[in-house]
MISEKE-33970 format. One record per residue (C-alpha): x, y, z. Coordinates in Angstrom, 3 decimals. Layout:
<nodes>
NODE          u          v          w
NODE          X          Y          Z
...
</nodes>
This chain:
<nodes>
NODE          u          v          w
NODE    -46.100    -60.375     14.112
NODE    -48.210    -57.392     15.682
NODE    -51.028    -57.235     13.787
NODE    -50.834    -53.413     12.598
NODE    -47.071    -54.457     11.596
NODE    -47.698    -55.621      8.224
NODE    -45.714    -58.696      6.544
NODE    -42.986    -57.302      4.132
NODE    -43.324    -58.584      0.692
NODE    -40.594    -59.087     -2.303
NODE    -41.707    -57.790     -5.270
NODE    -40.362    -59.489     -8.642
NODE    -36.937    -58.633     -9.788
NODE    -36.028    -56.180    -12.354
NODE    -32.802    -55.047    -13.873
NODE    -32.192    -51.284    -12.432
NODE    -28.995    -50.507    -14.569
NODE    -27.339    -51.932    -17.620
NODE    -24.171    -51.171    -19.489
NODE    -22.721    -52.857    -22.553
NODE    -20.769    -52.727    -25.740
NODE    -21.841    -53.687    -29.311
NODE    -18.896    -55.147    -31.353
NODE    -19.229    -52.128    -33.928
NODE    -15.388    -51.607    -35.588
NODE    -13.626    -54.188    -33.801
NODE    -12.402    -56.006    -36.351
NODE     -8.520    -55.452    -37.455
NODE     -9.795    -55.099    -40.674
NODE    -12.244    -52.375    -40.839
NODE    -11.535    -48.822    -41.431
NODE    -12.203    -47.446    -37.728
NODE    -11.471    -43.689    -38.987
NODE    -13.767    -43.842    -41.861
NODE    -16.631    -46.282    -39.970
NODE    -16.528    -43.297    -36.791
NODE    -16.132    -40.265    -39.002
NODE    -19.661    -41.436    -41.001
NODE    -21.000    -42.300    -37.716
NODE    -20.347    -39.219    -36.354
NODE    -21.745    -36.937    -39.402
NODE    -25.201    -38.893    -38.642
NODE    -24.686    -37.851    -34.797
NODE    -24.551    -34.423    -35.907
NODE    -27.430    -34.575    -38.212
NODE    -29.640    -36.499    -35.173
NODE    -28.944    -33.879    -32.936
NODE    -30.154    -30.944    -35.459
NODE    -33.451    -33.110    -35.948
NODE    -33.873    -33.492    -31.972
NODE    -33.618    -37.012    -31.577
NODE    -30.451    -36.539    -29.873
NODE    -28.747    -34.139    -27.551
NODE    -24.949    -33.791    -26.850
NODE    -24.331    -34.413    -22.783
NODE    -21.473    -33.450    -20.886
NODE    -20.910    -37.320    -19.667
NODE    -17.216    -38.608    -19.059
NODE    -16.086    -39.944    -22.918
NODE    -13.686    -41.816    -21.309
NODE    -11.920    -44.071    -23.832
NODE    -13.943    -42.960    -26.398
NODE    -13.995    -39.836    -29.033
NODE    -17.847    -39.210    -28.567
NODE    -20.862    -39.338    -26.314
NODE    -24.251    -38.056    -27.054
NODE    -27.621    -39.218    -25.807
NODE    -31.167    -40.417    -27.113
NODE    -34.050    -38.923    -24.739
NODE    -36.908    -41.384    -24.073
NODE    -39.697    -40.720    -22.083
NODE    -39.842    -38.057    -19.470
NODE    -36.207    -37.216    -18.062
NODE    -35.111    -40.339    -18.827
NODE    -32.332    -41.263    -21.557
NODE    -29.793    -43.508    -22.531
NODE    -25.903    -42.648    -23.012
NODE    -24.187    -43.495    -26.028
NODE    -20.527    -43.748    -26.487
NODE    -18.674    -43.628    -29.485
NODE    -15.492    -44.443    -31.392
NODE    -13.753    -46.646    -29.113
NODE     -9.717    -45.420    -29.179
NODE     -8.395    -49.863    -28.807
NODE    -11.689    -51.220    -30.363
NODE    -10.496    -54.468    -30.069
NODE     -9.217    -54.245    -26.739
NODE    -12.772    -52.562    -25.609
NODE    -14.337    -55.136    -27.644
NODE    -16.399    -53.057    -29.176
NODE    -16.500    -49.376    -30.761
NODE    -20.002    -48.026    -29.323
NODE    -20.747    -48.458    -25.701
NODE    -24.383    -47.581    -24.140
NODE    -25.887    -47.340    -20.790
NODE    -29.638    -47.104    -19.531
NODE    -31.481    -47.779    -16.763
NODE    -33.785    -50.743    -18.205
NODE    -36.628    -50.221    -15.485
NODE    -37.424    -46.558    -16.443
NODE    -38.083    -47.716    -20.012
NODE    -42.193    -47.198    -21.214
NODE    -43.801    -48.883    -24.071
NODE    -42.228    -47.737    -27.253
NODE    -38.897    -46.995    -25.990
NODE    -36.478    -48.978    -27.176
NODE    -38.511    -49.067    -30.181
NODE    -37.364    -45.125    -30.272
NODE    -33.851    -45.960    -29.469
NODE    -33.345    -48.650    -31.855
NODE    -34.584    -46.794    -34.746
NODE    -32.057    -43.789    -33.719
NODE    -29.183    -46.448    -33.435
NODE    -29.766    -47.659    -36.728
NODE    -29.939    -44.923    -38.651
NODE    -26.542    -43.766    -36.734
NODE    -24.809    -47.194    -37.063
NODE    -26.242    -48.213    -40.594
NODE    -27.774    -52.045    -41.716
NODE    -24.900    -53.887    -39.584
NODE    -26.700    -52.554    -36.716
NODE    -28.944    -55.477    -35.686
NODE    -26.112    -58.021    -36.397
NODE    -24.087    -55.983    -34.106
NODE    -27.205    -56.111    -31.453
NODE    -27.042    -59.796    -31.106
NODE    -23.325    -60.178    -30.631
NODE    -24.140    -57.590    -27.538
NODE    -21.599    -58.024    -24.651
NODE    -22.348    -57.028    -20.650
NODE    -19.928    -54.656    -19.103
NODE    -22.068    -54.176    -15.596
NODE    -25.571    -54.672    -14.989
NODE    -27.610    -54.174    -11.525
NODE    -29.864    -57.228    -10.053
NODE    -32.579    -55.114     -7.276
NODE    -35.611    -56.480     -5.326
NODE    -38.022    -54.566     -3.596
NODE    -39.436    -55.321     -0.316
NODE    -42.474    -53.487      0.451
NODE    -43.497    -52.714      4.232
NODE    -39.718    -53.310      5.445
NODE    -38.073    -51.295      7.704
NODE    -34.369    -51.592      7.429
NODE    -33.732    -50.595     10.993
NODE    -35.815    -52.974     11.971
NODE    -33.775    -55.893      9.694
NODE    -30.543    -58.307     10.476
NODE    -28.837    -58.916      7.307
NODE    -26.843    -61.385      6.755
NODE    -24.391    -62.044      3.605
NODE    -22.517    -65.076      3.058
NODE    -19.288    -65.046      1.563
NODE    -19.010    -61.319      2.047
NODE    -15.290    -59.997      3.008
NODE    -15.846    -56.803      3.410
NODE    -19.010    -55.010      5.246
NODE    -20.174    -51.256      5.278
NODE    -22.892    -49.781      7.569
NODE    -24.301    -45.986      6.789
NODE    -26.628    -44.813      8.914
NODE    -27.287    -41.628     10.956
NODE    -25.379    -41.528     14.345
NODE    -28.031    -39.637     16.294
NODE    -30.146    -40.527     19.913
NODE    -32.280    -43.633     18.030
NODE    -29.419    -44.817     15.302
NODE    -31.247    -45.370     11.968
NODE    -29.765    -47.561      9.732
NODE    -30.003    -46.254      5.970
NODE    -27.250    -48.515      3.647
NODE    -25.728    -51.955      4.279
NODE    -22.911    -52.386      1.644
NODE    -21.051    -56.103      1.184
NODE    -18.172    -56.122     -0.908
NODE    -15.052    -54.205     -2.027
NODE    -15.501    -51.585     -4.266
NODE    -12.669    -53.253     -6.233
NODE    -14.480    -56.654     -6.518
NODE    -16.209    -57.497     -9.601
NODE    -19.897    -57.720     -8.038
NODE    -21.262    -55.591     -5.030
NODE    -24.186    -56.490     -3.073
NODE    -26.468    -53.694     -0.458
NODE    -29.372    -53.455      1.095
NODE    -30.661    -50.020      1.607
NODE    -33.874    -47.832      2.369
NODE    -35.167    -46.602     -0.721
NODE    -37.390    -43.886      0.436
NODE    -34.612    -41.932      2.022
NODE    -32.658    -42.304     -1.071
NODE    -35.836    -41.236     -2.620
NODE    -36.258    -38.228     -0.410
NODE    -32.593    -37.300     -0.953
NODE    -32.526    -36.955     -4.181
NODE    -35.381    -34.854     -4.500
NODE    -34.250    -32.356     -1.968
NODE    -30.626    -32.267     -4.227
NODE    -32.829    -31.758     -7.166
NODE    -34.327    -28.578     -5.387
NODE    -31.115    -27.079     -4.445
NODE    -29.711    -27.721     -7.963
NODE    -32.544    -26.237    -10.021
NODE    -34.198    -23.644     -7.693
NODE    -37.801    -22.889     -6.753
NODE    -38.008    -20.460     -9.278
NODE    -38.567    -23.154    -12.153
NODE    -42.536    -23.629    -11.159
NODE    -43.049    -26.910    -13.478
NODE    -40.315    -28.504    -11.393
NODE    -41.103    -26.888     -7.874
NODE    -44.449    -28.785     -8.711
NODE    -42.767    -31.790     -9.355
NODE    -40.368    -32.368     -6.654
NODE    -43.219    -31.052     -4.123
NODE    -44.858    -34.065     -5.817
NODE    -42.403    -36.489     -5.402
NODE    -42.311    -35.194     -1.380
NODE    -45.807    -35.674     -1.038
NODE    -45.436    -39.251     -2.140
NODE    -42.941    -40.297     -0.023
NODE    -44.713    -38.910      3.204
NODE    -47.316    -41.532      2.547
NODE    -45.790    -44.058      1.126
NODE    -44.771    -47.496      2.642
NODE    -41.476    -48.153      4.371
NODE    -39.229    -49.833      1.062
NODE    -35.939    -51.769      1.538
NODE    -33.968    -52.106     -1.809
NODE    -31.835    -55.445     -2.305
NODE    -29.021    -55.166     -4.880
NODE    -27.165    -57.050     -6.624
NODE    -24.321    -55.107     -9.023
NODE    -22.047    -56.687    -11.492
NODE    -19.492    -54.197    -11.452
NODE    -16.881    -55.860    -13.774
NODE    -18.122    -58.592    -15.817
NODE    -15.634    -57.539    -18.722
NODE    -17.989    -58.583    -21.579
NODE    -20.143    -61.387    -20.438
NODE    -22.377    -62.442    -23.794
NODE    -25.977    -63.030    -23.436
NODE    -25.999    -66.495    -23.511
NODE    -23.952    -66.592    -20.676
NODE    -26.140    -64.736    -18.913
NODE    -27.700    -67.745    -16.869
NODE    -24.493    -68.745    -16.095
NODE    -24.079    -66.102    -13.363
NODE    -24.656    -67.123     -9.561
NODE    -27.597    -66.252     -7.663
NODE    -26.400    -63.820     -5.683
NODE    -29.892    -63.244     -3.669
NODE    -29.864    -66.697     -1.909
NODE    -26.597    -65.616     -0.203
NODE    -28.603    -63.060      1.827
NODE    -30.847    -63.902      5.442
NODE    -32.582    -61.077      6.679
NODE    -34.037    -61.581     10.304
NODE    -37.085    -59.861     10.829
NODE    -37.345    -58.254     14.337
NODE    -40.896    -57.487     14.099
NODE    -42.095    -61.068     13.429
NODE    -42.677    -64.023     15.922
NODE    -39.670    -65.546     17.718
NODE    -37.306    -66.523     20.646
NODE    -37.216    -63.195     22.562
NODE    -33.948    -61.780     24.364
NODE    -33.474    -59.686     27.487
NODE    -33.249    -56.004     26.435
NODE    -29.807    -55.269     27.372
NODE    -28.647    -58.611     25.380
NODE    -30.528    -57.589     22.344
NODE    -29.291    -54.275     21.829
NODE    -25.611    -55.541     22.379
NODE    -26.551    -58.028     19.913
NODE    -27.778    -56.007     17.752
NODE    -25.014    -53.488     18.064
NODE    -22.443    -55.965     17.210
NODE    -24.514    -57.041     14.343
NODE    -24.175    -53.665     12.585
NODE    -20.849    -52.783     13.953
NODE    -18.852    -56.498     12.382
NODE    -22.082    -58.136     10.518
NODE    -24.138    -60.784     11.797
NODE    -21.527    -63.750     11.488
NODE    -18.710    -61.708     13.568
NODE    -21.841    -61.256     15.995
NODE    -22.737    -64.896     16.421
NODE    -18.765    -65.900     16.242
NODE    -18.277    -63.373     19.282
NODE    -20.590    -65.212     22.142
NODE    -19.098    -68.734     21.239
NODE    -18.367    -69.725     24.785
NODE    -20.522    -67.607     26.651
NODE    -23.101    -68.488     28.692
NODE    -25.640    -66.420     26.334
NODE    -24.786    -68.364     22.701
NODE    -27.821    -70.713     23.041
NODE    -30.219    -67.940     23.771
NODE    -28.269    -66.068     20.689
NODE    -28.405    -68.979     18.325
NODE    -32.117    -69.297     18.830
NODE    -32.835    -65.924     18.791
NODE    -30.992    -65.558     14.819
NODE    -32.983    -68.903     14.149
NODE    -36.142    -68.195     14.949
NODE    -35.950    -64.016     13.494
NODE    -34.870    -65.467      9.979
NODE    -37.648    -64.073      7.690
NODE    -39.453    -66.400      6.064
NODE    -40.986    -64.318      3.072
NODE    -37.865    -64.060      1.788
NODE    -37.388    -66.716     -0.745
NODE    -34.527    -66.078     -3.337
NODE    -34.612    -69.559     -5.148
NODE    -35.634    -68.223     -8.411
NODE    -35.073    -64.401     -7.863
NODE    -31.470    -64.241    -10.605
NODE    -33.575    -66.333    -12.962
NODE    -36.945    -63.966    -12.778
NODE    -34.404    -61.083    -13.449
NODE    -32.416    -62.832    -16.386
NODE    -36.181    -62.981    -17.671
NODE    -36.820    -58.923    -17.160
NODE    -33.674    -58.603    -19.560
NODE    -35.415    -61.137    -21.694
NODE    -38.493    -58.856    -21.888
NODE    -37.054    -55.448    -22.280
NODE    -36.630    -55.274    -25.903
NODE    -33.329    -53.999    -25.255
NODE    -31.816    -57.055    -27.122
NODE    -33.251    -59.337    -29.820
NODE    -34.568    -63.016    -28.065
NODE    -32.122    -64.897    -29.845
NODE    -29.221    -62.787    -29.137
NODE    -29.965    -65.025    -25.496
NODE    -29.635    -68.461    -27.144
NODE    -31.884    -71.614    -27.110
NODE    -34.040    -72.981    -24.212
NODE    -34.966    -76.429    -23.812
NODE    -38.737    -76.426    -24.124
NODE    -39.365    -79.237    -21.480
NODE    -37.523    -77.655    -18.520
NODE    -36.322    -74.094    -19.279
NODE    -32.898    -75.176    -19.328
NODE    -30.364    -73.894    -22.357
NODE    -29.038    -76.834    -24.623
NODE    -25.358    -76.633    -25.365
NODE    -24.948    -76.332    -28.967
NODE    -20.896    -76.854    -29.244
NODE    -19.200    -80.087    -27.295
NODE    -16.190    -78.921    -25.503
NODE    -12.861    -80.611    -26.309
NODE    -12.225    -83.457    -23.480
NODE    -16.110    -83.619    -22.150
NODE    -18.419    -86.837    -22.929
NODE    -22.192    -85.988    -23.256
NODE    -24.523    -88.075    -21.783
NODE    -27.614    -88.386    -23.631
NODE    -31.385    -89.795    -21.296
NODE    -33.833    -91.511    -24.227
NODE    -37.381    -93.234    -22.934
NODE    -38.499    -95.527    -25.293
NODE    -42.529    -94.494    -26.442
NODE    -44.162    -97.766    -25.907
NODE    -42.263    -99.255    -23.352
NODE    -41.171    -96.051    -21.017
NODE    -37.739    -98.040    -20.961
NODE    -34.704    -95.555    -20.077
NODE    -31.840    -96.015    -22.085
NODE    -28.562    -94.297    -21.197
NODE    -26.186    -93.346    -24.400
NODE    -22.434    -91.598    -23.669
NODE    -21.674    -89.542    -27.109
NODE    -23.306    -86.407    -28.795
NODE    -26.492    -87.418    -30.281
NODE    -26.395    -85.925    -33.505
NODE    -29.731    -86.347    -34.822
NODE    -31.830    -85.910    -32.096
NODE    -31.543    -82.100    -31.115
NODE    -34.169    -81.590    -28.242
NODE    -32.106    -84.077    -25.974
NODE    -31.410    -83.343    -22.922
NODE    -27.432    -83.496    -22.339
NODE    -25.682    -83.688    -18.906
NODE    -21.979    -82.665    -19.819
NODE    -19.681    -85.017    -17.385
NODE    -15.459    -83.996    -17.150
NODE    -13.337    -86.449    -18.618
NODE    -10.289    -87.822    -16.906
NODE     -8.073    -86.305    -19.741
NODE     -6.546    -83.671    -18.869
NODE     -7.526    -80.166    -19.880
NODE     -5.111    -77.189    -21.336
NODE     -6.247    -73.388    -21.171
NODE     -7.776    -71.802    -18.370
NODE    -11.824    -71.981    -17.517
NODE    -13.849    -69.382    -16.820
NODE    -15.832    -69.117    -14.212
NODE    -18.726    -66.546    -14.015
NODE    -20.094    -65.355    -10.839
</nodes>
């Protein structure tokens, strides 16, 4: 790599958006009208004391949405009164962006809740359930038009980029917007910049406290490093619980980004830019699949191979994310279930009908390994390796991710 070309680096992981649904009122047994109508009377009274605002936010299937402010402009959205609680799982509903939050947040937000919900409000924490939450990386000091990316699996691919003299690449999307996870790779700092020149046109430069601040936020962005955003987005996840959380795939190690400022095979200039054209046009597999038979596929193969970036390494990015939820105090620890405290791994704490559980022991004075096949009832902290049976199995089996 040129040496004033610095070496992008992934930051850690971090959850950028997170909505879910607290089973508040779902039982067939509970007086909805009543449990909402109290509920709602609190709202009211929150809203006089300015801990809560009313927002113009789709209600959706719900009766009511209002909002808790947190620090600066940020805030979380609350809805309400769920119109099929037990279809929706759940009669109160709440989004937030879990990477805006500052110390003493969700303290804030918590206290709110329950004083709005009443003393069933922690139980009704733990049982929380994921409707959609948002995996993102950072890269710092990549330029996405100077990136391959690469997604397995992906059946649908979406450039967006400006058509002028020089092309710039801005947004690769992978996935249907139908599908229940979405994966992209975009430039942040355009996004950045966007966003504060929409803010301008919305509010005017007569406001001077916010002329100030989006001049600000300009002025930061001319100096700031190039940044390439990697997301992850679990669109539909239809209430995953907590402790199922683990269970999802990692979603990162499906991407290959080749970096064309580093060190590697090099390709005549007319080549490269058909390459590359074909890469953005039909993604990078289409690409390779296209000279197959051609007297340039070697010099194509090793070109792909040798431009794969090597600081990306995704092994443990879903788990170091899973962990940012963990931290948040957005949800109690528990609420997440057990971890095994020699490896990290979560014990099972319910055999499934049909599975055997084999159970590793070493013996303390004589490091012998002995190998038992049933639940080991007494001895909690052992480590079980669930194996399928030959039986077969009824039901369906849900797979997540």
């Amino acid at each position: 790599m040129p040496p004033h070309i610095k070496t992008p680096i992934p930051k850690r992981p971090f959850v950028d958006y997170l909505r879910f649904v607290l089973p508040w009122a779902a039982n067939p047994g509970d007086n909805h009208q009543l449990m909402f109508e109290r509920a709602r009377r609190r709202i009211q009274a929150e809203i006089e004391n300015g801990t809560c605002k009313g927002t113009f936010a789709n209600r959706g299937r719900y009766r009511f949405v209002f909002s808790i402010p947190l620090s600066g402009e940020f805030a979380a959205t609350v809805w309400i009164g769920a119109r099929d609680p037990a279809r929706q799982k759940g009669g109160i509903s709440v989004s937030l962006n879990p990477s805006k939050l500052e110390p003493g947040d969700m303290e804030h937000f918590h206290e709110v809740m329950e004083r709005i919900v009443g003393p069933a409000y922690k139980r009704v924490l733990r049982g929380a359930l994921i409707n959609r939450i948002d995996f993102a990386v950072d890269i710092v000091d990549a330029r996405l038009d100077r990136l391959l990316v690469s997604y397995q699996y992906a059946q649908q691919f979406t450039v967006f980029g400006k058509t002028v003299k020089k092309g710039v690449v801005e947004t690769y999307n992978f996935g249907s917007e139908k599908s229940p996870y979405m994966t992209t790779v975009y430039d942040k700092n355009i996004e950045r910049r966007h966003r504060a020149i929409e803010a301008i046109a919305k509010h005017g430069l007569r406001n001077e406290p916010l002329k100030a601040y989006f001049i600000k936020q300009l002025d930061q962005l001319h100096g700031a490093p190039p940044l390439v955003r990697v997301e992850v987005r679990g669109m539909q996840l239809k209430g995953l619980s907590l402790s199922d959380l683990h269970k999802m795939a990692n979603r990162f190690a499906r991407f290959t980004f080749a970096d064309l400022n580093g060190t590697g095979k090099p390709l005549p200039k007319k080549l490269l830019d058909a390459f590359m054209s074909l890469c953005r046009d039909r993604g990078v597999k289409a690409a390779l699949d296209h000279y197959k038979g051609t007297p340039d596929v070697q010099k194509v193969n090793a070109f792909w191979r040798s431009r794969c970036a090597k600081w990306w390494k995704p092994e443990r990015m879903m788990e170091q994310a899973c962990d940012a939820l963990r931290c948040s105090g957005i949800f109690p620890i528990e609420a997440f279930g057990a971890r095994d405290g020699d490896n990290g791994e979560r014990n099972v704490s319910a055999s499934r009908p049909g599975k055997l559980h084999v159970s590793t022991l070493t013996h303390s004075t004589t490091g012998a390994k002995l190998r038992r096949i049933a639940p080991d009832l007494l001895n909690l902290g052992v480590k079980r390796t669930t194996i399928a049976s030959t039986a077969p199995m009824r039901g369906r089996v849900r797979r997540v991710g």
